[in-house]
C-alpha positions, 0 to 999 in steps of 0.5 A: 652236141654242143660247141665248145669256143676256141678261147674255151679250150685253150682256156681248158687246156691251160686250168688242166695243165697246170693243175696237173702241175699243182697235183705234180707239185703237191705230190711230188715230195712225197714221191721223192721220200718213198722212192729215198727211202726204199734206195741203198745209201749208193744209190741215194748218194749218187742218183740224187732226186729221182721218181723211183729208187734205182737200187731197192733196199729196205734198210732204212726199214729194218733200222726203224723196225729193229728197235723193240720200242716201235710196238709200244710207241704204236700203242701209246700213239694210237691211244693218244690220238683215239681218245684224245681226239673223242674227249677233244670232239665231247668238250669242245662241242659241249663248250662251242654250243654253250656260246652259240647259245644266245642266251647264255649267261656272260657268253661274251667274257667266256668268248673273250676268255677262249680267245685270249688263250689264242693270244697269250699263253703260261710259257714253258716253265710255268706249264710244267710246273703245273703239270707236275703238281698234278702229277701228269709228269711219266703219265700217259694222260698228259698227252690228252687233258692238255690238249682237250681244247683248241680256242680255234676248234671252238671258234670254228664250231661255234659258228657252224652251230649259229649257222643251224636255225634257231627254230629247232631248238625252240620246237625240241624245247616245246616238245619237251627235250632237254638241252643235253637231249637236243645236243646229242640227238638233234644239233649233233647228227646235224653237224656231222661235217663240222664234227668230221673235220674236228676229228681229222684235225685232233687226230692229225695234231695227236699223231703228229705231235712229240713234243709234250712227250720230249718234254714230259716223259722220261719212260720210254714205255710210254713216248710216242712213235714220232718221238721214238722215230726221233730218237732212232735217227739220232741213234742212227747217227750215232752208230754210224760214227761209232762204226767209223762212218765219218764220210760227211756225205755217206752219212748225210745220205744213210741218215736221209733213207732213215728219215725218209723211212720214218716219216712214210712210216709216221704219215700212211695211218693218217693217208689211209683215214683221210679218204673215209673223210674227205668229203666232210672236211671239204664241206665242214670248212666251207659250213664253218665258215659261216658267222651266224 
């Protein structure tokens, strides 16, 4: 057995406490919106930050299921993420291992140019304008097409590629292969963590976003679910007033326990894929990390 010296355990004692008290931190505000929004608004107003709620109450939950809308957004949202996140994966691979290719024809000016876009952008209006003229205004395809490239996503997968050797190439080459033949069934079953790590980030960006459906959609048969959970708080707001609720302080607490209920209701998908890809993503970013 071996000996383990007293300045190693005091040494372990304090790395596993406050470790514990990182894990506390991280979470401890997930914690508090669960426990907020399963409480009565009394036990909210009066029991304030609390581990688990005092008085059960799913109310918060009915007010965000009672609207017919949540199916339908489920839907728009699940498409948005699912196809958006494999087109994003088809073309920002396919563009990432053209740069990584040395000899590549102007590889320098098209790496120039990705990573201009991260710099400077069209602005808001002149966005919208070109979305419209190509008619993406009320089309459920806005949410994806403009969203198919991120420059860091290339970035980061063009270095994961540089870091594979060149000879697998240069063999599938001699062999015969062609270069979409090398892509699909050499370079990408190598690049699983890379690929993985993409997937998560695309998939977490497309569920998380409202914005563009704010901004571009005006049919509610077509918005997302953090849109619509958007709207349901205002909503909620809304009536409150309208049933004379005026007290400044019951209503900042009815509205939290709603918010509280819209936001697990928006982040347990994402919870439940995150462990079926953790250990790429863990692993893609320490590979893309590596500048060839």
């Amino acid at each position: 057995m071996i000996k383990v010296s007293k300045s190693r355990k005091v040494f372990n004692v304090f790395n596993y406490t406050f470790l514990a008290l990182l894990a506390f931190t991280t979470l401890y505000p997930f914690i508090y919106t669960l426990s907020m929004s399963l409480s009565t608004t009394r036990a909210a107003t009066e029991v304030g930050l609390h581990l688990y709620p005092k008085e059960v109450s799913v109310m918060a939950y009915q007010m965000v299921f009672k609207n017919k809308d949540i199916v339908v957004s489920y839907g728009n949202t699940l498409f948005r993420t699912i196809v958006g996140t494999v087109m994003g994966l088809l073309v920002t691979t396919l563009f990432a291992y053209a740069l990584s290719r040395k000899e590549m024809p102007n590889r320098k000016f098209y790496t120039a140019v990705i990573l201009f876009t991260m710099l400077f952008n069209g602005g808001k209006i002149p966005t919208y304008l070109v979305l419209k003229s190509l008619g993406l205004l009320d089309n459920i395809w806005v949410y994806v097409l403009p969203n198919l490239i991120s420059a860091y996503n290339v970035i980061v997968a063009r270095s994961f590629f540089q870091s594979l050797p060149a000879e697998l190439h240069e063999s599938a080459s001699i062999d015969g292969a062609g270069e979409f033949t090398i892509f699909f069934k050499i370079i990408i079953p190598l690049s699983m963590p890379i690929i993985m790590t993409l997937a998560l980030w695309m998939a977490v960006f497309h569920w998380n976003a409202w914005y563009d459906a704010m901004m571009y959609m005006t049919d509610n048969a077509k918005i997302t679910v953090q849109c619509l959970l958007q709207r349901i708080i205002q909503e909620n707001n809304s009536e409150l007033i309208s049933q004379g609720i005026v007290n400044p302080d019951a209503m900042q607490y009815t509205t939290e326990t709603v918010k509280s209920a819209t936001i697990i209701v928006s982040i347990l998908p994402i919870l439940a894929f995150y462990p079926f890809v953790q250990k790429y993503f863990i692993k893609g970013v320490m590979l893309g990390a590596v500048k060839g």
